[in-house]
C-alpha positions, 0 to 999 in steps of 0.5 A: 446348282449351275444345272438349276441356274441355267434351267433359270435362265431359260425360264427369264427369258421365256416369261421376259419374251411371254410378257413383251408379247402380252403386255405390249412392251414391257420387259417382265423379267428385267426389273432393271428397266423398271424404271425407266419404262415407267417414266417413258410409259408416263407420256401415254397415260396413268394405265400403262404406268400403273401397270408397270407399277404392278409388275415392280409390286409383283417382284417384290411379293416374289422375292419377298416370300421367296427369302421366308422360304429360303429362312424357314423351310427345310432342306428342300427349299430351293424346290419349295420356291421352284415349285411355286413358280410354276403354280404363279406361272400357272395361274397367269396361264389360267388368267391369259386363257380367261382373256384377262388384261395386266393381271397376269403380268403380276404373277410373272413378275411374282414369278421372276421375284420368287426365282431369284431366290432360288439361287440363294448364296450364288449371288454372282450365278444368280446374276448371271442367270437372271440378267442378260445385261449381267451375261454381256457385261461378263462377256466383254469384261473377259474378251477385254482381258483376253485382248490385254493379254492377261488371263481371262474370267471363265468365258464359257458361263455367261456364253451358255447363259446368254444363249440359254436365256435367248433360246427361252426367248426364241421358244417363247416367241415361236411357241406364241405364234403356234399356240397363241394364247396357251403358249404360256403353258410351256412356261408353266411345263418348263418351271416344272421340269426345273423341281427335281432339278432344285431338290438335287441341288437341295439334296447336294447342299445338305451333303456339304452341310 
């Protein structure tokens, strides 16, 4: 689990990386700025807001067929959601190939909906994996322990998230100016590396079942 976690990591901050660049601006894998990059965005007109508006559909679509998954698939569930994620990162490669605006934003955002889940049970890993705000915010809670003199949270886990999530963005950007449009492919490489990865922590869970 902590393997897929990180794997996870890397690939938000990949797509948050891949959709600031192509979407000029917007955070895709941190829905927690929804809101307010809706309300900034209201003062540059009705289009970049109803873009943002997409991407908070395309979250919810995400995790919403991500949790029927998680209730209704077998043992292999984790890896059936890992799977289709990289077929959404797929299809928003296709479409940024096709140079076609804002609709491939949708399927990112699907994308980040649909990871979420695939850390079902972990709420907490899943936080920390996903989050870079959640990442800061454990390290500092641990480093005030530290100072306190008391004993501190396991400072090691959202280290190695946090820079496993900035290493997903500086590959992102880097792969951006190389590869220019086609640099989201390796997002969709990346998400397929993470399947045999998911059906190990599928296979794991079922032996502790």
């Amino acid at each position: 689990m902590f393997r897929l976690a990180l794997g996870l990591a890397f690939l938000a901050g990949f797509i948050d990386a891949t959709g600031f660049i192509l979407l000029g601006g917007i955070f895709v894998a941190s829905p927690e700025t929804f809101a307010t990059m809706f309300a900034v965005n209201l003062g540059s007109g009705w289009g970049r807001a109803a873009l943002i508006g997409l991407l908070v559909i395309g979250v919810v679509s995400g995790a919403m067929a991500g949790t029927r998954i998680v209730h209704r698939s077998g043992q292999n569930r984790r890896a059936a959601i890992i799977a289709i994620v990289a077929c959404l990162l797929a299809i928003a490669f296709g479409l940024v190939l096709r140079g076609i605006a804002y609709w491939p934003g949708l399927f990112l955002s699907a994308a980040i909906g649909m990871a979420h889940c695939a850390l079902d049970g972990s709420d907490d890993l899943v936080a920390q994996a996903m989050s870079a705000t959640h990442q800061l915010v454990r390290l500092g809670e641990g480093l005030a322990d530290l100072c306190l003199g008391r004993k501190a949270a396991n400072l090691s886990t959202p280290l190695w998230f946090g820079l496993t999530f900035l290493g997903g963005a500086i590959v992102a950007v880097l792969s951006h100016f190389v590869l220019a449009s086609a640099s989201l492919g390796l997002g969709t490489v990346a998400a397929a590396i993470l399947i045999p990865i998911a059906l190990a922590a599928d296979r794991a869970g079922s032996r502790r079942a």
